[in-house]
N, C-alpha and C positions, 0 to 999 in steps of 0.2 A: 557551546560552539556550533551546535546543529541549530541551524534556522526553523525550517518546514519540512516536511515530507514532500520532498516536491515533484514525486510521482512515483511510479512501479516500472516491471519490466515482465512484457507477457513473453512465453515462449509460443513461436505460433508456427506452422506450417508455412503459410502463406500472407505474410505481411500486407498483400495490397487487399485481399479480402477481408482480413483482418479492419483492417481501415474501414471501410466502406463500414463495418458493423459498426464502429465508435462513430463514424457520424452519421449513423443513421439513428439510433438511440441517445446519443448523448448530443448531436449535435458539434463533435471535435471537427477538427479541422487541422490539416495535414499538413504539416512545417518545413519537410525536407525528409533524409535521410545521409546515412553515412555506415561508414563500416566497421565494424572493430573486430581487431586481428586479436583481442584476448579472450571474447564468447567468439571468434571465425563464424560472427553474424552479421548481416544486414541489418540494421536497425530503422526502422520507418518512425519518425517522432509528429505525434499528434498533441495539440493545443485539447487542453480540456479543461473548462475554466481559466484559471490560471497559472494551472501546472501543467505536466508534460507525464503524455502517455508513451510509451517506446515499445514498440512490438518488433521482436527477434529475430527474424528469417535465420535459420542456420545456412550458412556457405557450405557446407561441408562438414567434418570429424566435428567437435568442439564439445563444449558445458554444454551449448542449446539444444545440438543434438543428443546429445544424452539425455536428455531433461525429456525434449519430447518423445525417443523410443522408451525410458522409462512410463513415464507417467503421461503421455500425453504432450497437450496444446494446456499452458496454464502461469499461474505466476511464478514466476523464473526471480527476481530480483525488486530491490527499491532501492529512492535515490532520494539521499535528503539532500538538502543545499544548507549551505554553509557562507558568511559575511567573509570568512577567513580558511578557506580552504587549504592556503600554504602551512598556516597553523597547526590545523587537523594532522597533513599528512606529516609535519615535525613533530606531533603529539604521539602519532603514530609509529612514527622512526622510534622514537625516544622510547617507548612502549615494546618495542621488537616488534612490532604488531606490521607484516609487511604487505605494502602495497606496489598496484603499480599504478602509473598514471597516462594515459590514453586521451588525445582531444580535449583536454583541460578536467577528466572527469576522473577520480580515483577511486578506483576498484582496490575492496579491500580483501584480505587474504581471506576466502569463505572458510578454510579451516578453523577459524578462528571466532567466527560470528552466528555460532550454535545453526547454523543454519541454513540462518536469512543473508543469501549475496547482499552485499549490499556496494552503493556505490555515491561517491559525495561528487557534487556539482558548486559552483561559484553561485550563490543565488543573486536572483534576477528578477525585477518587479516586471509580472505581465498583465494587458488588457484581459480579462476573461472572455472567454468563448463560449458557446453551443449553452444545454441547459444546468451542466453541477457547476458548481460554485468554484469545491474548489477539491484537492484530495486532503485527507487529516491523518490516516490511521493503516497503518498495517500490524495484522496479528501474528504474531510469531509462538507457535506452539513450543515449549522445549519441557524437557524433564525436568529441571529448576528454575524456577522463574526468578528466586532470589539472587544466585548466581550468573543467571543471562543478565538481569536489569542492573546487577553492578558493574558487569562486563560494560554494557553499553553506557551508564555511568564513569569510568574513569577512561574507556577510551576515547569518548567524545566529550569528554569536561562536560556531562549532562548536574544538574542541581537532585540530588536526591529528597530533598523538602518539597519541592514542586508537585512530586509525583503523587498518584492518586491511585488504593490499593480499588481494585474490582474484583466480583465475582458473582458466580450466575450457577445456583443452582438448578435451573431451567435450562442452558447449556452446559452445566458439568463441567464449571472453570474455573480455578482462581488464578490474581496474578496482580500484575502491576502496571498503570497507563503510564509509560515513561515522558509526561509531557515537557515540553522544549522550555515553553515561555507563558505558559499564565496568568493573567487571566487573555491578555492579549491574543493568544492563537491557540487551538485544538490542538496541534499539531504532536504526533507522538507514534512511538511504538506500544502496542498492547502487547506485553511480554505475558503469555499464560500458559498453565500447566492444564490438559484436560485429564480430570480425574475419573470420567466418568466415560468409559470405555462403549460405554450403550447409546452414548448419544451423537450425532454425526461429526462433530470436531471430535472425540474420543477417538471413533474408530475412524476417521482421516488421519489422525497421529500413531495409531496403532500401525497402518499401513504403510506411512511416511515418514517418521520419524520428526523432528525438529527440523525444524523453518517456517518458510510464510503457508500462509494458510486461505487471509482474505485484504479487501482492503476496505477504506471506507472513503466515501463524500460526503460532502453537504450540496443539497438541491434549494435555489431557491424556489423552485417551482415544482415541484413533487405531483400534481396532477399533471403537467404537461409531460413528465416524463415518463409517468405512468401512462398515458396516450402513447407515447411513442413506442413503446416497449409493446403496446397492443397491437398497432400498426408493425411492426416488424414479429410479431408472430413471438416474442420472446416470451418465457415459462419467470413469473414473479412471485413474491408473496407480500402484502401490505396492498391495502385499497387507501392513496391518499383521498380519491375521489368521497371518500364517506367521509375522510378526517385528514384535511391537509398536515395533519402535524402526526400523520402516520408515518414509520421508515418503510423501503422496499427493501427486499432483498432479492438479488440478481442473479438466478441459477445460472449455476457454469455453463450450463447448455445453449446460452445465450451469448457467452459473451467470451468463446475459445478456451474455455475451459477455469475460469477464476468466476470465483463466489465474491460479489459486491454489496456491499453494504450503502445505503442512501439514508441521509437522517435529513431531516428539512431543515430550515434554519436558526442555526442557535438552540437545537435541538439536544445534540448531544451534551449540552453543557448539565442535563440533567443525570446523566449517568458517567459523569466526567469529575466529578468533587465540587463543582458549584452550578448546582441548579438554580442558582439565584439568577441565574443568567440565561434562563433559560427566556424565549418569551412566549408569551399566549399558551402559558401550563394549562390543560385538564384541569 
């Protein structure tokens, strides 16, 4: 019943600054805004690719303010879209699982979703923008991945066959790519356990507990963005310039406080359960 990942939700001090930094690295482009009386935020919504970035200005008390005198400027929420959104939120009734619904978008009860706010949208076919593709992926740290990815499995009528298990000795993770619709779309949550308390997602969850952590894209042009990210002074790691089919990854310091993952095109399909798909492999 979940479409795409059809974007994040940062939490940020200053929304119009905020902006300026996505279109100066990524090339977004600034869509409008509007308000919501259930984070008592501002929300400034940016075109990135062909999904939507949404950055939080707190109004006053709320979730956003709490988020940022906790923890900072950082990722706050995602937002998948849905063909059948009315569906969702009667799957959801039927489930006890309770929401509320705001400007056509339904926010679901974060008690309830280990974590990760999360929040469902009507999806919408867009032209893309600036230089990512598109978004695919947000990582949700929790203490059981088994039981998070069945969670998101029977509230969102997700296919448990689809899914594809991951893990990363090198990051200290196991867990589950809860993907939507394969082979057709990336699209997914990485639901994962860090076991490995020495390595930087370990002790990010040591300190934070369960929820989001980072997110991901696909670039079709990974040297131009790696350019831009130089021109704005931004802190990366991954040189596509030596090898376009390098990922980057996006220090928080750069970009309000969220860790971004960049894989180049058709890239990820190799660490995804079908690298057959991948193209111009090493």
């Amino acid at each position: 019943m979940l479409e795409q990942l059809e974007g994040v939700v940062l939490a940020v001090n200053d929304a119009e600054a905020a902006t300026k930094t996505f279109e100066q690295i990524f090339g977004a482009r600034f869509e409008g805004s509007a308000d919501s009386d259930v984070w008592n935020a501002r929300i400034a919504v940016l075109r990135c690719g062909t999904d939507l970035l949404r950055l939080a200005e707190p109004r006053g008390p709320g979730a956003v303010r709490e988020h940022i005198d906790k923890w900072g400027e950082g990722l706050f929420a995602a937002v998948f879209s849905s063909k059948r959104p009315d569906d969702i939120a009667k799957r959801l009734d039927d489930k006890t699982i309770s929401n509320v619904v705001e400007d056509g978008l339904i926010f679901v009860d974060p008690s309830r979703t280990f974590g990760l706010r999360t929040v469902i949208s009507r999806h919408e076919e867009r032209e893309p923008v600036g230089v990512i593709s598109f978004l695919y992926e947000v990582t949700h740290l929790v203490h059981d991945w088994k039981a998070a990815s069945e969670f998101w499995t029977d509230a969102f009528g997700l296919e448990g066959m689809r899914f594809s298990p991951i893990k990363s000795e090198h990051y200290g993770y196991d867990g589950v790519l809860t993907l939507f619709d394969p082979p057709r779309l990336l699209d997914r949550i990485e639901v994962v356990h860090p076991y490995d308390t020495e390595k930087a997602m370990g002790k990010f969850f040591v300190k934070r507990g369960e929820g989001p952590y980072m997110f991901y894209t696909e670039c079709h042009d990974t040297p131009e963005l790696a350019q831009r990210l130089d021109e704005a002074g931004a802190r990366y790691a991954g040189n596509p310039n030596k090898d376009p089919r390098t990922s980057i990854f996006i220090h928080p310091s750069a970009t309000h406080g969220v860790l971004i993952g960049v894989s180049p095109k058709d890239q990820a399909w190799v660490w995804s359960g079908r690298p057959e798909l991948a193209k111009n492999q090493a």
